[in-house]
C-alpha positions as CSV (number, residue, x, y, z in Angstrom):
1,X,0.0,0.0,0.0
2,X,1.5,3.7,-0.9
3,X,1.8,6.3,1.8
4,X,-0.9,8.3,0.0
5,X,-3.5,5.4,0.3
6,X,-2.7,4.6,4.0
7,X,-3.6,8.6,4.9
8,X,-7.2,8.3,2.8
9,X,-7.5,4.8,4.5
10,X,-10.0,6.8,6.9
11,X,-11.2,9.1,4.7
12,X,-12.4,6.3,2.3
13,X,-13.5,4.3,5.1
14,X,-15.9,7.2,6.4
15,X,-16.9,7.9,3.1
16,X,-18.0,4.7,2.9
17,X,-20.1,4.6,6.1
18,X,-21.7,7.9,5.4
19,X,-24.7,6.9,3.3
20,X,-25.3,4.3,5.9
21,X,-25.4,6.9,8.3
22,X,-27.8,9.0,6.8
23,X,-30.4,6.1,5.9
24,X,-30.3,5.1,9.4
25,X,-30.8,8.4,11.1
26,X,-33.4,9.7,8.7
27,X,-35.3,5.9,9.3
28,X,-39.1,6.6,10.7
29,X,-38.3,4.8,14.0
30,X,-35.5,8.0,14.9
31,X,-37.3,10.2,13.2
32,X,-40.4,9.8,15.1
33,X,-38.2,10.4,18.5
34,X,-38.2,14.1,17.4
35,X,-42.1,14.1,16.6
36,X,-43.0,16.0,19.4
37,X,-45.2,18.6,19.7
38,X,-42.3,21.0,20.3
39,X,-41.6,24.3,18.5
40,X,-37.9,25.8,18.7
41,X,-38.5,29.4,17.5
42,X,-42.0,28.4,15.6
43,X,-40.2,25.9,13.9
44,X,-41.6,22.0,14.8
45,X,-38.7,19.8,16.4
46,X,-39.1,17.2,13.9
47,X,-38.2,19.6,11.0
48,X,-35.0,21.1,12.6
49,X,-34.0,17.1,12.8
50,X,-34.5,16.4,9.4
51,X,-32.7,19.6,7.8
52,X,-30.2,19.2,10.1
53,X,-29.4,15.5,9.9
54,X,-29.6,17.0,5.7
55,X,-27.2,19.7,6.3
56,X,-24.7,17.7,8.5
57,X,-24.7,14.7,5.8
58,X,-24.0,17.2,3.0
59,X,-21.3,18.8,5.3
60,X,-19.6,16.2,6.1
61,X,-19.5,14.3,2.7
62,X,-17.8,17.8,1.4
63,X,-15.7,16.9,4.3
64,X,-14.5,14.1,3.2
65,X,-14.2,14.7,-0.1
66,X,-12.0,17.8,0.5
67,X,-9.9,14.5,2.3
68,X,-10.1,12.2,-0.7
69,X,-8.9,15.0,-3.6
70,X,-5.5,14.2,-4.1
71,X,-3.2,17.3,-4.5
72,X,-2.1,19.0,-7.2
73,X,1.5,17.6,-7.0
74,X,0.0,13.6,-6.6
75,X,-2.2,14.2,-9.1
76,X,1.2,15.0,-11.7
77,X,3.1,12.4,-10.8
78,X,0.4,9.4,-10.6
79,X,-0.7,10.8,-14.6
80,X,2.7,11.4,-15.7
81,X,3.4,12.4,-19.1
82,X,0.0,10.9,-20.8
83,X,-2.0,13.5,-19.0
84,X,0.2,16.4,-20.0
85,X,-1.0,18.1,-23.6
């Protein structure tokens, strides 16, 4: 395994648990926890849970994927000439 891959090794690996993630905390069972009749600034509790279980899932895939780019110098070396025009 190269250096680069054993530094994304966690990046990958939470990139692939992140879908999973999301399914399960946006599954009716959990979602129905935050069904109360609750209002946080007029706003019902069980909306604020679902945009923000939507906001942190799309933060933390850019996260990741700002993990996962590989750099502008890896990206030169592992093309070589045959990407060059």
């Amino acid at each position: 395994m190269k250096p680069v891959e054993r530094e994304n090794r966690g990046a990958r690996d939470a990139a692939a648990i992140l879908p999973f993630l999301g399914v399960v905390l946006l599954f009716p069972p959990v979602v129905y926890i935050f069904a109360a009749p609750v209002a946080v600034a007029g706003v019902p509790l069980i909306v604020l849970y679902l945009f923000g279980v939507w906001a942190a899932v799309i933060l933390a895939a850019w996260i990741v994927s700002l993990r996962l780019k590989p750099d502008a110098e890896d990206a030169e070396s592992s093309t070589g000439s045959a990407g060059r025009r």
